[in-house]
C-alpha positions in Angstrom: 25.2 -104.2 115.9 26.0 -107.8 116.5 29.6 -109.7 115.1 31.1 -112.4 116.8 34.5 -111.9 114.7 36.6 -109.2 114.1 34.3 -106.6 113.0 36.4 -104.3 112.0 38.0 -106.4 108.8 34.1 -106.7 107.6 32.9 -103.5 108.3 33.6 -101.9 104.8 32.4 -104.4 103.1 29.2 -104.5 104.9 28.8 -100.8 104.2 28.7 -102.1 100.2 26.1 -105.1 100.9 24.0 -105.9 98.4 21.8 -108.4 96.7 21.0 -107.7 93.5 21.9 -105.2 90.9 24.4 -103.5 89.0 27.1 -101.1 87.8 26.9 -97.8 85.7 28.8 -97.7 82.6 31.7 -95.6 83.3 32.7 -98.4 86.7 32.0 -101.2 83.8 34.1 -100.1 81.5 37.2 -98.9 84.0 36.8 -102.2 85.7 36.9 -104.3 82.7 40.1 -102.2 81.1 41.5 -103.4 84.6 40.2 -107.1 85.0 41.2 -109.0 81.4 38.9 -111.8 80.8 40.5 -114.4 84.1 42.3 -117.3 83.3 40.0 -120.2 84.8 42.6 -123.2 83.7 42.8 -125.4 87.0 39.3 -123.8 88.8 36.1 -126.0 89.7 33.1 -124.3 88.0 29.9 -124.6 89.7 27.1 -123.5 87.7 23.1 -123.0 88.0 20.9 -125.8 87.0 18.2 -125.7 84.0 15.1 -125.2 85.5 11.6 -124.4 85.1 10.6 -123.4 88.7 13.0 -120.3 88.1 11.4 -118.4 90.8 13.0 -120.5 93.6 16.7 -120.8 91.7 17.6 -116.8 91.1 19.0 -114.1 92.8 17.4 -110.6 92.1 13.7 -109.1 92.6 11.0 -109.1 89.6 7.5 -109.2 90.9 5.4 -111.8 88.9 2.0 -111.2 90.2 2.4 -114.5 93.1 5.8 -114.0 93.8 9.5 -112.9 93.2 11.6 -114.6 90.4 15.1 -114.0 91.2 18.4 -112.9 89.0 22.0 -112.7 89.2 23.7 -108.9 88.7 27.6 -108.1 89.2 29.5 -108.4 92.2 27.1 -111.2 93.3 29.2 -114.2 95.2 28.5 -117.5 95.7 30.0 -119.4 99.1 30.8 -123.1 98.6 31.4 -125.5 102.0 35.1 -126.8 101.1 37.2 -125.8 104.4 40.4 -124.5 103.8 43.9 -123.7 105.8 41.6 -120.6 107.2 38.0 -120.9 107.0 35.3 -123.2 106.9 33.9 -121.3 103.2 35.1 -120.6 100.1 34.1 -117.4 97.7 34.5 -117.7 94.5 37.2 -116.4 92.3 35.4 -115.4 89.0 32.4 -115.6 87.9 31.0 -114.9 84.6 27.5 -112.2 85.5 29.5 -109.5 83.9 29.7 -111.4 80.4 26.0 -112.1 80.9 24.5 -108.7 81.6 24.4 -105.1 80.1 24.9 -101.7 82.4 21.5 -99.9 83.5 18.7 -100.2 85.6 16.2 -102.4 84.0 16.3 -106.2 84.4 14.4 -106.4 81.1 17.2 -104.5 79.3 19.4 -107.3 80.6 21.0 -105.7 83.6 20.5 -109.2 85.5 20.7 -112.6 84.4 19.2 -115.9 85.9 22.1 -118.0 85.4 25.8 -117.6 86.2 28.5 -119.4 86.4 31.3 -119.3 89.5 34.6 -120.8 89.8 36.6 -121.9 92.7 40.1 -122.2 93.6 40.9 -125.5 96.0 40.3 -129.8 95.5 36.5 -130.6 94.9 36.0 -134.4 94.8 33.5 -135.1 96.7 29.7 -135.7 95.5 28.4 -132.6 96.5 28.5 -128.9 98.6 27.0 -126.7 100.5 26.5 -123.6 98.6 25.6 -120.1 100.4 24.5 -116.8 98.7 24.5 -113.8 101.7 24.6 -111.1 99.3 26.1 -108.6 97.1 29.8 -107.7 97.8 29.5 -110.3 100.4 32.7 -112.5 99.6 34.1 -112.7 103.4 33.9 -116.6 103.3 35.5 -116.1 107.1 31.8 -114.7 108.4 29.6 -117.0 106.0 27.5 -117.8 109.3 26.5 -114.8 110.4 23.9 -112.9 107.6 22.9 -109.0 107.5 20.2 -107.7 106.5 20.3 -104.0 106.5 18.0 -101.1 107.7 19.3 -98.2 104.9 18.2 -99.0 101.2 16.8 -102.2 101.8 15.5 -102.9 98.2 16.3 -105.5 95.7 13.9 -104.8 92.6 12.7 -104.1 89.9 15.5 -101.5 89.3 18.7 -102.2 89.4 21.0 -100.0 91.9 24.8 -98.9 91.0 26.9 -101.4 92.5 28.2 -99.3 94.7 24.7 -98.8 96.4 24.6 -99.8 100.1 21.8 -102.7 99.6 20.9 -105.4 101.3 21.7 -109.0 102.5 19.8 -111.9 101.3 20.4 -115.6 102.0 19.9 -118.2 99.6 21.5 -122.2 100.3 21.6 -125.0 98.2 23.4 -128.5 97.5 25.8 -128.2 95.0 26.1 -131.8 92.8 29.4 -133.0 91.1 28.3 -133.9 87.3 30.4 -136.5 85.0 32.6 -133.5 83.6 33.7 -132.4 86.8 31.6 -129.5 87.3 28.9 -128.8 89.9 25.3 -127.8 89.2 22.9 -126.2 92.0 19.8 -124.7 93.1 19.3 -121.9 95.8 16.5 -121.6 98.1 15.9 -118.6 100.0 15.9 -118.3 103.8 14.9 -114.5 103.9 11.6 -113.3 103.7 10.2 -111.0 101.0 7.7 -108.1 100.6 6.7 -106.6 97.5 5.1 -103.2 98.0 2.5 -102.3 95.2 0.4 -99.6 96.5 -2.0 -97.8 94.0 -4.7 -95.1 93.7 -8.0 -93.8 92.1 -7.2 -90.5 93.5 -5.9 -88.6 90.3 -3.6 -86.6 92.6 -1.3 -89.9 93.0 -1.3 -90.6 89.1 0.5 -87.1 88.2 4.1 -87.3 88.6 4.3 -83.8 88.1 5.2 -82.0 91.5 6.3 -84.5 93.9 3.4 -87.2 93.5 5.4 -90.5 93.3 6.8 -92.6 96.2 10.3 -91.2 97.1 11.0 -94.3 100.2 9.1 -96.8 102.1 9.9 -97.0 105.7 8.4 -100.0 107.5 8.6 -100.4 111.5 7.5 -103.1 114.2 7.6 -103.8 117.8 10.7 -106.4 116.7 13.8 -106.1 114.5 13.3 -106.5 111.3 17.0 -106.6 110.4 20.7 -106.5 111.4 22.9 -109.6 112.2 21.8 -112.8 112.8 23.1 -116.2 112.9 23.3 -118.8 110.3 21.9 -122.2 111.6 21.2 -125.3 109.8 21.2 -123.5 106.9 18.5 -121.4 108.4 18.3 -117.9 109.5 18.5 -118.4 113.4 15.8 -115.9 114.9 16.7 -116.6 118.3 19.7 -113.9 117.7 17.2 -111.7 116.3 19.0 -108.1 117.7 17.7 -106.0 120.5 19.1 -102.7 119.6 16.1 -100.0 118.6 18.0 -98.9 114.9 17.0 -102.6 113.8 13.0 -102.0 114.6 13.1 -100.2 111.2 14.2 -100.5 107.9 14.3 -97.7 104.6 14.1 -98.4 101.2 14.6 -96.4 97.8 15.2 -97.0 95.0 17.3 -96.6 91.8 16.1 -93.5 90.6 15.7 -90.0 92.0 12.2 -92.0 93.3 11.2 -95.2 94.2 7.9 -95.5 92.8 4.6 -94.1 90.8 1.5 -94.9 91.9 -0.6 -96.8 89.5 -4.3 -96.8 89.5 -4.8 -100.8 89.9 -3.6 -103.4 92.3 -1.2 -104.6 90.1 -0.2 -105.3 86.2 2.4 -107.8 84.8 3.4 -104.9 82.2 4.1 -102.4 85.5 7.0 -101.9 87.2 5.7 -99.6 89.9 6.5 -101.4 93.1 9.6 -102.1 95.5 10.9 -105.3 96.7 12.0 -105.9 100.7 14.0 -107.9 102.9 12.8 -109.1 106.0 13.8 -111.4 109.3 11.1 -114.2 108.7 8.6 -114.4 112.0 5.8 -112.9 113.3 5.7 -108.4 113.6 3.1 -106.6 116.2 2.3 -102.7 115.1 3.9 -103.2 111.5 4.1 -99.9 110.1 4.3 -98.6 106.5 5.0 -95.2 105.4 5.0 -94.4 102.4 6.9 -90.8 101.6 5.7 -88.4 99.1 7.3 -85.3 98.2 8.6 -82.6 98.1 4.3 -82.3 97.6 2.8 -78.7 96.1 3.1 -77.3 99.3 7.0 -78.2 99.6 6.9 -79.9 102.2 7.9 -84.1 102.2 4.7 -85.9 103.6 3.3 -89.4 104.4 0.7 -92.3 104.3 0.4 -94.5 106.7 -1.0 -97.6 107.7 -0.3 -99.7 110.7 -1.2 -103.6 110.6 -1.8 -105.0 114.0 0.1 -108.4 113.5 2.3 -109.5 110.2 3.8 -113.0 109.5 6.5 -113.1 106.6 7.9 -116.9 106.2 11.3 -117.7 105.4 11.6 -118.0 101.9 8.2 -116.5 100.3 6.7 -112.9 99.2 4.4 -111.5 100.7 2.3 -108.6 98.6 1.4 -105.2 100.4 -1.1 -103.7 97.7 -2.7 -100.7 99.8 -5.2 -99.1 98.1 -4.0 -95.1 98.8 -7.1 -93.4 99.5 -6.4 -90.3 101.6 -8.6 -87.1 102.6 -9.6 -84.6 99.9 -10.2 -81.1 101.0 -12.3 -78.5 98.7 -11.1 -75.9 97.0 -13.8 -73.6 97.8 -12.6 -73.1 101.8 -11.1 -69.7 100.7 -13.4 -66.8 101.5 -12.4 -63.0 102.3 -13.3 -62.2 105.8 -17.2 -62.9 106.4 -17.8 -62.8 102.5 -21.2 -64.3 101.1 -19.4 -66.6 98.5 -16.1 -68.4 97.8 -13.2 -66.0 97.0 -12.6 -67.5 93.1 -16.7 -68.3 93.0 -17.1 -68.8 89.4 -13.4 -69.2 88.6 -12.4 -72.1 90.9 -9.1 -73.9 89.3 -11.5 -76.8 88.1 -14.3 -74.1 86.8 -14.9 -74.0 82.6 -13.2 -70.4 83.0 -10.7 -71.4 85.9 -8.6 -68.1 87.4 -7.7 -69.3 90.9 -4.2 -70.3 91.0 -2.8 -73.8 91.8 0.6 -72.5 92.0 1.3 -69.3 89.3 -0.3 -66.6 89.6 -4.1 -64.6 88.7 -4.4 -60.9 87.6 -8.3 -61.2 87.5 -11.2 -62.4 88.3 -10.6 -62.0 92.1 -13.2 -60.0 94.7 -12.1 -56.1 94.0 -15.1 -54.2 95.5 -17.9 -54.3 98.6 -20.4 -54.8 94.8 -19.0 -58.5 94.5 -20.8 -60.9 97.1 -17.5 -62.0 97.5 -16.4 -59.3 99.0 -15.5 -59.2 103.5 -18.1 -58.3 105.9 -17.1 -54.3 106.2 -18.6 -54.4 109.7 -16.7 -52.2 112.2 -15.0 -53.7 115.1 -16.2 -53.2 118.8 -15.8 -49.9 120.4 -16.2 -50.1 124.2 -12.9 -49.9 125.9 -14.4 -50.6 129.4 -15.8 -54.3 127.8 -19.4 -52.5 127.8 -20.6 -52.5 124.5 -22.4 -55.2 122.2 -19.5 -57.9 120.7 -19.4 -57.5 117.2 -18.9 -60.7 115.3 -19.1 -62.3 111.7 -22.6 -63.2 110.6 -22.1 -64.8 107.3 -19.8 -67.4 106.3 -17.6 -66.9 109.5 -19.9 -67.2 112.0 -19.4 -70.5 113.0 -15.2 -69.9 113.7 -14.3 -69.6 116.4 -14.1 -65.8 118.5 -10.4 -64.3 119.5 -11.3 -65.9 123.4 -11.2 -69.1 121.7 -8.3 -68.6 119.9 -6.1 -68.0 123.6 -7.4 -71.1 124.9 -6.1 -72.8 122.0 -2.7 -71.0 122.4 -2.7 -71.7 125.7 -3.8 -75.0 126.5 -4.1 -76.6 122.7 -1.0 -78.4 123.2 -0.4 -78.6 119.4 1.2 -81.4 117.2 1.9 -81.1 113.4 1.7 -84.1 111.0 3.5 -84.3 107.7 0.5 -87.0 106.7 -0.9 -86.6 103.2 -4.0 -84.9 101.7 -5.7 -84.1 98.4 -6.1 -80.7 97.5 -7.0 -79.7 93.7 -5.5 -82.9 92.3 -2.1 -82.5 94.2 -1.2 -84.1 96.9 0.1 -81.6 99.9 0.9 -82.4 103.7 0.8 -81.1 107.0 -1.9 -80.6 109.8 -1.6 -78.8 113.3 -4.0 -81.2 115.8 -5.2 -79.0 118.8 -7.1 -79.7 121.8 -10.3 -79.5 120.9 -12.3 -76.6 123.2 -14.1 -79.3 125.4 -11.3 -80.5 126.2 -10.0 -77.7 127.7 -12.6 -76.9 129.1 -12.9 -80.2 131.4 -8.8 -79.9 132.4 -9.7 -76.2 133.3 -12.3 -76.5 135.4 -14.6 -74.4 133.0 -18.0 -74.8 130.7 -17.3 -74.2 126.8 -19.9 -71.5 127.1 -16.8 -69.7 130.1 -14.1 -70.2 127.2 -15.6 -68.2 124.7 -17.4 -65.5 126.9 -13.8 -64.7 128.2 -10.1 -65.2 127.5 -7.7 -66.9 129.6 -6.4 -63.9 131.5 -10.5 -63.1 132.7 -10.6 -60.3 129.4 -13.5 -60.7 127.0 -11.8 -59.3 124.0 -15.1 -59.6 122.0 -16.4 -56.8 123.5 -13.1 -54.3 123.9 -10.7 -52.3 122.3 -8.3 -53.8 123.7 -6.3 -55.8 121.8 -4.6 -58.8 123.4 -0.4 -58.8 124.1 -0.4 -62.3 122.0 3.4 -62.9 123.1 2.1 -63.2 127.0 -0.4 -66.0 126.4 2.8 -68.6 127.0 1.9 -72.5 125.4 2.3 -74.2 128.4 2.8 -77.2 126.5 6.1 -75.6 124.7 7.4 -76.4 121.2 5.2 -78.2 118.8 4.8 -81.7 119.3 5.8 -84.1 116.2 2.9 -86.6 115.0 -0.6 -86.8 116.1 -1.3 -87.0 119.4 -2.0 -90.1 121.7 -5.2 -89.1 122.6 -6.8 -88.5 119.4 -10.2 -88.2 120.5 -9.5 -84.9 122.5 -8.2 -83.5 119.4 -9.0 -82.1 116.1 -7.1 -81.0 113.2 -6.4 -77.9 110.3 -4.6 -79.0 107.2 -2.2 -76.7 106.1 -4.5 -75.1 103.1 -2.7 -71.3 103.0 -4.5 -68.8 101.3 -5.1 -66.3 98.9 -3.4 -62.7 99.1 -1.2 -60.1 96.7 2.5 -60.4 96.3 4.7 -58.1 99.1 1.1 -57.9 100.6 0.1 -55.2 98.6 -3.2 -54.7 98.2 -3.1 -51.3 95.7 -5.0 -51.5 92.7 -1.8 -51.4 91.3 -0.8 -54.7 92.3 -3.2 -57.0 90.4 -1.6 -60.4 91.1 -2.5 -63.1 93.6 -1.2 -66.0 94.1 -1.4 -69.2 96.9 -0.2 -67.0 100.1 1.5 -69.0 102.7 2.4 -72.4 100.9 6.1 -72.2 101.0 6.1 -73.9 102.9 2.9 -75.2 104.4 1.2 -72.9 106.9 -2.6 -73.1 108.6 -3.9 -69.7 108.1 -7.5 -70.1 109.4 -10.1 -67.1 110.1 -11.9 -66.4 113.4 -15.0 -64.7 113.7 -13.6 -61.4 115.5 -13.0 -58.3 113.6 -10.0 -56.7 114.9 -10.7 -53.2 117.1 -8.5 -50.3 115.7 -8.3 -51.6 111.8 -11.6 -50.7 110.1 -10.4 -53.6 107.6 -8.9 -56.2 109.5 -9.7 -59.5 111.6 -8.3 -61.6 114.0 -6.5 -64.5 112.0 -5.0 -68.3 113.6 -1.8 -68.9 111.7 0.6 -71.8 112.8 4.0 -71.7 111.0 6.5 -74.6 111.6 9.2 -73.0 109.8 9.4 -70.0 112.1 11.8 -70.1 114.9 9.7 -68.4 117.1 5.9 -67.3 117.6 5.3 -71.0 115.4 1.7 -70.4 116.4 0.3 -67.1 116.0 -3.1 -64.8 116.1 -2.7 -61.7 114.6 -5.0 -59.0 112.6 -4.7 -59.6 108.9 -6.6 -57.1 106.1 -9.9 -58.9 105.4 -9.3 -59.2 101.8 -7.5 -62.2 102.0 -8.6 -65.4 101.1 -8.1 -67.7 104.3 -9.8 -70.7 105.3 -13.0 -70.7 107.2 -13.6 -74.4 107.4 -13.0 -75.2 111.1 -14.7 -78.7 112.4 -18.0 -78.9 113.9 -16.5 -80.9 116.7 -14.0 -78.3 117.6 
């Protein structure tokens, strides 16, 4: 962090900065019980000037549809050029934004006000003065060169924060005029740069604010710092001291509320509130990255949209509008299938169905596959039987007979050099998160030296175990790539991915008649839970299953015989 002058003094006020916003109730009224109204007998009052390009003048973030009209909250400070014993600046004394506004969060219940008034201690006879704005709680008149714009809770509207809230630093300027009664009357123009996030959907998933669907933070990155210190210059922000340190390549912001955002349906509506206001560096951003954070989602995990933007230009002093449209993949609800069924696991009943059983969180007691009379019902085929490797594979025929066999599964283990995602998807109108991304088999095949056609005849260590009883040692088919890797993977075209969809099952895995309730097995949190096409030898009513679980501490990616009545996922890619 960059501070040419004794940092220490500043650093917890800087921990406080702010731009806009205000107190709760309880602060208001200690502070005023404390503060009596001041005594501004002998003070120079400079004040804001009538005017009807109001936009340009303010202090605080409302989003008018072309750009920001600023406001004044508490603890706002205004700097005036009139050099003292000490500094160069003056902060005012009083000010009178608490008389003017209300406690709360909503401009439009009066929390902010577009005109204040500020008074100054000191001799002002001269026609006019520099006036500075560099943020909330920002009254050090000693450091009123240097500006901060900060990289935790960078947000300035439409809610208003508590006071206390670490916010950020804006920078306005102006020239302050003397008028006949000895007051001074000014304008501010702002030197920062602005973004006003309004992302929206026509995915209904993103209109429920049930369940985790509104924005929680924004995170924005770029190849150059967005924020931190930099110098004051002509009444400019000086980007040739733009910081070099990494932290300032990204910048957070949340907001007021226990979220930051819902996600409307249209670009954007005078009459909705539901975007976030940013501060910026002005100048010119490669790989600008948005993130919007969702969550906890249904399958309580915290995911993300993204979407990177080759080259950015913010200028100093004007908004610019991100309205993404959110538009992210929607999986079916009709993946789930018992082992090698015929037909969908809630077929007839699915959770958008005129007589829907299948649970979106909750539970069913009914409707479910219960007998080898439903079509719904596994494949009771028996496993293989030849010990020495000799006798015919036996393998799903129906609607698993396009997964992949238990050989394929070890390659992946092996040599799939996994990453998991926390981007967002659609799954029955709710938005979850989550996807393991695996080498695809062609890929594995080329860095091993080996056809496709090798991969799945025989498993890494030279065993076919489509045609034995014997059942691999999973825990000595070693990832050589180790832990799970965060992200997606550079190389996306070698790659494909499973969402984390869960499944179907009984509760305590019972599967007793006496046990009639199932529920979304495997959610809590997300887990890929994905069928192969390989009964498993020994278990008359069991096959081979891929499960990857980040929250395990060990064995994160697993293949293991699971009873065939589940309801897992079948739905691997084509290009797999």
């Amino acid at each position: 962090m960059k501070r040419k002058k004794k940092k220490a003094g500043i650093l917890p006020l800087l921990a406080l900065a702010a731009v806009l916003f205000t107190a709760c109730a309880a602060d208001d009224a200690d502070t005023d019980r404390q503060n009596p109204k001041p005594d501004t007998a002998g003070l120079t009052a400079f004040v804001m000037e009538d005017s009807t390009d109001s936009p340009a003048t303010r202090l605080v973030g409302e989003h008018t549809g072309s750009g920001v009209r600023f406001y004044w909250s508490r603890r706002d400070n205004l700097l005036v050029d009139n050099p003292t014993r000490y500094t160069e600046w003056s902060a005012s004394k009083y000010d009178n934004i608490r008389d003017l506004t209300n406690p709360g969060y909503r401009i439009v219940e009066g929390a902010c006000t577009p005109k204040a008034k500020f008074w100054f201690e000191g001799k002002f006879t001269k026609p006019e003065y520099r006036v500075r704005f560099l943020g909330r709680n920002r009254s050090d008149a000693e450091y009123a060169d240097q500006v901060y714009i900060s990289d935790r809770e960078n947000y300035i509207g439409p809610q208003v924060k508590d006071v206390e809230s670490s916010q950020t630093g804006d920078f306005a300027t102006g020239i302050a005029h003397r008028q006949a009664d000895g007051t001074y009357t000014f304008k501010l123009e702002h030197k920062a740069s602005y973004i006003t996030f309004r992302p929206f959907s026509t995915q209904k998933a993103f209109r429920n604010a049930v369940g985790g669907e509104a924005v929680y933070t924004i995170e924005i990155s770029a190849d150059q710092a967005l924020c931190g210190w930099f110098d004051i210059k002509g009444d400019t922000i000086d980007l040739s001291s733009r910081p070099t340190d990494e932290k300032y390549k990204k910048i957070s912001c949340s907001g007021a509320m226990n979220y930051l955002l819902n996600i409307p349906s249209e670009a954007f509506s005078a009459d909705d509130h539901s975007y976030a206001i940013m501060v910026v560096a002005p100048g010119t951003y490669t790989n600008f990255t948005v993130r919007y954070r969702f969550g906890p989602n249904f399958n309580f995990s915290t995911g993300y949209v993204t979407k990177t933007y080759p080259r950015v230009t913010f200028t100093a002093g004007k908004n610019k509008v991100i309205s993404q449209k959110i538009q992210v993949e929607e999986y079916p609800a009709d993946t789930y299938y018992m082992w090698d069924a015929a037909e969908p696991y809630w077929k007839g009943y699915e959770w958008n169905s005129a007589d829907p059983a299948q649970p979106v969180g909750g539970f069913a007691t009914d409707h479910y596959p219960k007998s080898n009379a439903d079509s719904r019902w596994y494949n009771e085929i028996p496993s293989y039987a030849g010990a020495d490797g000799a006798a015919p594979a036996v393998a799903a025929s129906r609607s698993c007979k396009d997964c992949p066999n238990i050989n394929e599964l070890l390659w992946y283990r092996v040599y799939g050099a996994p990453y998991v995602d926390d981007e967002v998807y659609v799954l029955m109108d709710h938005i979850w998160c989550g996807r393991v991304w695996l080498k695809k088999l062609s890929t594995i095949a080329r860095e091993q030296g080996k056809t496709v056609a090798e991969l799945k005849e025989k498993a890494p260590d030279g065993v076919d175990y489509t045609r034995s009883t014997k059942k691999p040692d999973i825990s000595s088919f070693h990832t050589v790539s180790g832990e799970l890797g965060h992200g997606k993977p550079n190389n996306m075209a070698d790659y494909f991915s499973l969402p984390f969809l869960g499944g179907y099952g009984p509760t305590e895995d019972d599967f007793r008649p006496s046990n009639p309730k199932r529920w979304m097995h495997g959610n809590t949190p997300g887990v890929a839970l994905y069928w192969s096409s390989t009964p498993a030898p020994g278990f008359p009513d069991k096959a081979y299953v891929w499960e990857v679980d980040p929250s395990k501490r060990f064995h994160k990616i697993d293949i293991k015989p699971e009873n065939r009545q589940y309801g897992f996922s079948r739905m691997w890619p084509a290009d797999r």
